[in-house]
N, C-alpha and C positions, 0 to 999 in steps of 0.2 A: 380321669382326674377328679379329685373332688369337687370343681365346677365347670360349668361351661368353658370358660376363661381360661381356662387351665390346663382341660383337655386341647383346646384348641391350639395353646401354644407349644403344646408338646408336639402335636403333629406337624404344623409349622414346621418346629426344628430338626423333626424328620425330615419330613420332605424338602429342605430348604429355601422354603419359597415363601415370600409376604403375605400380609393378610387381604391383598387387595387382589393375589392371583387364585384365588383358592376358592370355593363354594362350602361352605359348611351345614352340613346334612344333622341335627340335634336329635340323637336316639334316646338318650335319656338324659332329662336336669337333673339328677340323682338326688342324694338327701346329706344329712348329718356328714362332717371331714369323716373319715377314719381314723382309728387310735394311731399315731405313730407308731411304724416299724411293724405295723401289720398289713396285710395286703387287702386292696381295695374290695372293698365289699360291693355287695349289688346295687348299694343306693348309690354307688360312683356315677359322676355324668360320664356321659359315650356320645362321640360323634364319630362324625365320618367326613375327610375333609381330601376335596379333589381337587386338583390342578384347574384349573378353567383355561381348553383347550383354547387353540391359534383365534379358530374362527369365531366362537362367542366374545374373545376379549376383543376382536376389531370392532365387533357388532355393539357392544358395549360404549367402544369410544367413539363411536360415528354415532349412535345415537345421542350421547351426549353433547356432541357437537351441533348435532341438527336440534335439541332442544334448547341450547344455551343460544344460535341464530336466530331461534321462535322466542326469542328471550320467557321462557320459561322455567325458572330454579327449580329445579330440583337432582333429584339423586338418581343414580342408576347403579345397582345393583344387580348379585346373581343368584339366583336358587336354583335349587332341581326341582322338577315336576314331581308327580306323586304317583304316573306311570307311564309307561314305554309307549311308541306313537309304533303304526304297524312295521314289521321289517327290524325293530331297535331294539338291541338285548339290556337297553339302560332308559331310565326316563331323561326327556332334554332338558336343558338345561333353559332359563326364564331370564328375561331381561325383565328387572323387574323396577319401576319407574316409582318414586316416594317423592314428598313433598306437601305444602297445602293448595286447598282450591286445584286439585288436578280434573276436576269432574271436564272441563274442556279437552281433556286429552281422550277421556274416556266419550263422549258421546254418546246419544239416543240408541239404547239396548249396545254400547259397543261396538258401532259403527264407525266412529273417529279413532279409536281404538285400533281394529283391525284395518281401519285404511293406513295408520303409521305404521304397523309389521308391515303389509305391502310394502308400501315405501323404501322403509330400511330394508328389507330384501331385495327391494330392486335397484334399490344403492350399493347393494353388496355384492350385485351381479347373481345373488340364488335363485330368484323368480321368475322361472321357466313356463312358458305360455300353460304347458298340461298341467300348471301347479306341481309340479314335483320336483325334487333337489332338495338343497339342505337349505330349510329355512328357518332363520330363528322366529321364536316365538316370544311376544312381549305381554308384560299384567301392570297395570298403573294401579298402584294400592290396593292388589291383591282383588282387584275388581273380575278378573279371572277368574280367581281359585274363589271366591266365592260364587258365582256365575254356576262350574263346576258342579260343584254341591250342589244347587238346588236341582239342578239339572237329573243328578242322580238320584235325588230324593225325590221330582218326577219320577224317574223311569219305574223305581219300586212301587211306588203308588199305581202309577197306572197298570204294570204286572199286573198285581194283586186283584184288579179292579177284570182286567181280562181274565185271569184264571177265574173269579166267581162268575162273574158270566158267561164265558166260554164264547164270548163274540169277541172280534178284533177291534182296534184302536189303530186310528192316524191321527198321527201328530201332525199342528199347523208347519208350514217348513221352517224348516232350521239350519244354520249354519251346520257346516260339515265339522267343526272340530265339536258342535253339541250333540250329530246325530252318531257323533265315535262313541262319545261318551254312554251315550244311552246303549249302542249293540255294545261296548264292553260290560256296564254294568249287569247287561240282564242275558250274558252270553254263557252262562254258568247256571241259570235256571230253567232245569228239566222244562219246565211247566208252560214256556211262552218260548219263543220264535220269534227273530226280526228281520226285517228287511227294509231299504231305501229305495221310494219310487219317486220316478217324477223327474224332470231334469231341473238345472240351476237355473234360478233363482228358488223354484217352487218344489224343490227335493226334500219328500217327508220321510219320517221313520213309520212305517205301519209294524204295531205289535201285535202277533198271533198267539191265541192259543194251540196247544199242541194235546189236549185232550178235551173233554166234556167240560161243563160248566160246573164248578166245588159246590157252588150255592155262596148263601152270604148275603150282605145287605146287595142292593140292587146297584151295578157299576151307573155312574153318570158322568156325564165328560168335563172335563175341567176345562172351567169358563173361561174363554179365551184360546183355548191349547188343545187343536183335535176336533175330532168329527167321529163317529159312524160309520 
């Protein structure tokens, strides 16, 4: 379509289904309409727009419900993740909470946070003692997906820091959806090697080199984050 807006209600009227059932993925805001009567060019916007299955829309409304009881206003929404969790040929799908002053939902490093996934998964009946099952995953203003990021933008720092010096790195522990993040990011570089030791609560990421040391400025540990 030549806008978001546009694209979007096209698909809608494919699929037949509301804006409220649907997740929309924005591949491109394109640019400039097109001339009439000519076919869409490359600055066209492109989405991608999915049904939002049985089990996220419940999770959805039970969240909503358990925040409107905490009398807390705000919105809940759905996006897709930005990659597949192991075993998954699609990224999952985010319960993703908007409004002001949510910093109380989110918590000390994401704490409060990850105790309401809990919660909602154990309201949902998916929260099976070995942690496994289908469990939704929640972001309160994208406190996540930025989380995320930095996390990744450790892991290539510290690479980089292990390949010049050719000694290993552990990282302080970390929750298990940040030490995914980190063996995804750096699981495609020839150069280092990872692995998780230690049991929970105290389960770190240790990164290895897998050859000699490149040289380079001298690696030092990042303050706060890791050991020797």
């Amino acid at each position: 379509g030549a806008t978001v807006d546009e694209a979007t209600e096209q698909a809608l009227a494919q699929l037949g289904a509301e804006r409220d059932e649907v997740v929309v993925e924005i591949l491109s805001r394109g640019g400039a309409r097109p001339v009439p009567g000519e076919f869409l060019s490359s600055t066209a916007a492109k989405v991608r727009v999915s049904r939002i299955d049985e089990h996220t829309a419940r999770g959805r409304e039970l969240l909503a419900a358990l925040l409107d009881q905490m009398e807390i206003p705000a919105r809940v929404s759905v996006r897709r993740g930005t990659s597949p969790r192991a075993g998954e040929a699609e990224a999952p799908m985010i319960l993703e909470v908007s409004g002001d002053d949510l910093g109380l939902l989110i918590g000390w490093r994401g704490e409060t946070l990850r105790a309401l996934q809990t919660t909602l998964n154990l309201m949902m009946g998916d929260e099976q003692a070995d942690g496994q099952g289908r469990r939704l995953i929640l972001d309160v203003e994208r406190y996540r997906a930025r989380r995320e990021d930095q996390v990744r933008e450790l892991a290539q720092r510290l690479a980089d820091r292990v390949k010049a010096s050719g000694e290993r790195y552990t990282l302080d522990p970390m929750h298990a959806y940040e030490r995914r993040i980190i063996h995804l990011t750096l699981q495609d570089d020839p150069g280092v090697r990872t692995e998780s030791s230690g049991h929970e609560p105290a389960r770190r990421v240790v990164i290895h080199p897998t050859g000699p040391a490149q040289g380079g400025l001298p690696a030092r540990p990042e303050q706060g984050r890791g050991r020797w």
